[in-house]
C-alpha positions in Angstrom: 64.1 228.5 218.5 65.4 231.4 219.7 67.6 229.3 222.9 69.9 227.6 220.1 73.1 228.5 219.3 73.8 229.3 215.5 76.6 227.0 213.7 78.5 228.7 211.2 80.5 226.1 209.3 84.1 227.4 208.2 85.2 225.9 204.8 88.3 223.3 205.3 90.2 221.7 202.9 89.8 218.0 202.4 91.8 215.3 201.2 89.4 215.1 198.1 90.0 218.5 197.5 93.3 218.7 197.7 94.2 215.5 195.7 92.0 217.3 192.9 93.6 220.8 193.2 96.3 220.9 189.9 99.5 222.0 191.8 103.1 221.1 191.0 104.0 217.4 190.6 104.8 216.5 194.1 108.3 214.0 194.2 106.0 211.0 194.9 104.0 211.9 191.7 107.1 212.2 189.5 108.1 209.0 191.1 105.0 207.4 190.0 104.9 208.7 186.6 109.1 207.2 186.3 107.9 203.8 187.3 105.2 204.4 184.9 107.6 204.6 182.2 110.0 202.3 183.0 107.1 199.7 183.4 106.0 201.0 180.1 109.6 200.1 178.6 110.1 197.3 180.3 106.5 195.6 179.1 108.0 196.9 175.6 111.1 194.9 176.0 109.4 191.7 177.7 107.1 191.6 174.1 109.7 192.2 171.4 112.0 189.0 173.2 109.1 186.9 173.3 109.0 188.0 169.4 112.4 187.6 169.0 112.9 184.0 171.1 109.1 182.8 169.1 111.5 183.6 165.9 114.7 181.8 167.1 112.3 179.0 168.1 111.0 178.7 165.0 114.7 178.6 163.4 115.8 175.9 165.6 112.9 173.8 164.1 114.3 174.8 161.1 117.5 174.1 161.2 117.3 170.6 163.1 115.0 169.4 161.0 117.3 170.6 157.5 120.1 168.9 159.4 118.1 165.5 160.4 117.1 165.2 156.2 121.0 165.9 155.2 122.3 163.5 157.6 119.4 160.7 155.6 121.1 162.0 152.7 124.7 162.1 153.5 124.4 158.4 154.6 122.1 157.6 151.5 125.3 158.8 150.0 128.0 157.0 151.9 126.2 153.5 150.8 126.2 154.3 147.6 129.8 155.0 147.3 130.5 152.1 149.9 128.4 150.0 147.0 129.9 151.6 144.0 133.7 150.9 146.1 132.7 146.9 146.7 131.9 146.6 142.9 135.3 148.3 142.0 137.0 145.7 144.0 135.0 142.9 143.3 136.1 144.2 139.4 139.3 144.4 140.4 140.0 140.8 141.6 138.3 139.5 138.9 140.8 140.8 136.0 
């Protein structure tokens, strides 16, 4: 094969190769890793109010149902001293 033409192959950088070559952080790459972290931060944030609101939540529930049993007592009360206040006066007129 003597009527062929040799190929010599010169070495060229590929995109592979050159996205696996450890260089200086390009300004895309510093970009990317401060979205990183404020994603990080953010998803931080996002969890401790869901905490926080799951708590507050939880106090409301609390609360309305302490007020719901003092308003049951706070009229249990007012009959009884409406009561005790009809007796006086029925007392009352009778002396």
């Amino acid at each position: 094969m003597s009527g062929l033409p040799t190929l010599t192959r010169t070495p060229v950088s590929h995109y592979i190769d050159r996205m696996q070559k450890k260089t200086e952080p390009s300004v895309i790459d510093q970009e990317v890793t401060r979205l990183e972290e404020q994603t990080e931060i953010l998803l931080a944030a996002i969890d401790r109010l869901m905490k926080e609101n799951k708590s507050l939540r939880a106090q409301q529930e609390s609360h309305a149902t302490e007020r719901a049993a003092l308003i049951e007592r706070n009229d249990m009360v007012r009959n009884r001293v409406e009561a005790i206040v009809t007796r006086l006066k029925s007392l009352e007129s009778g002396i």
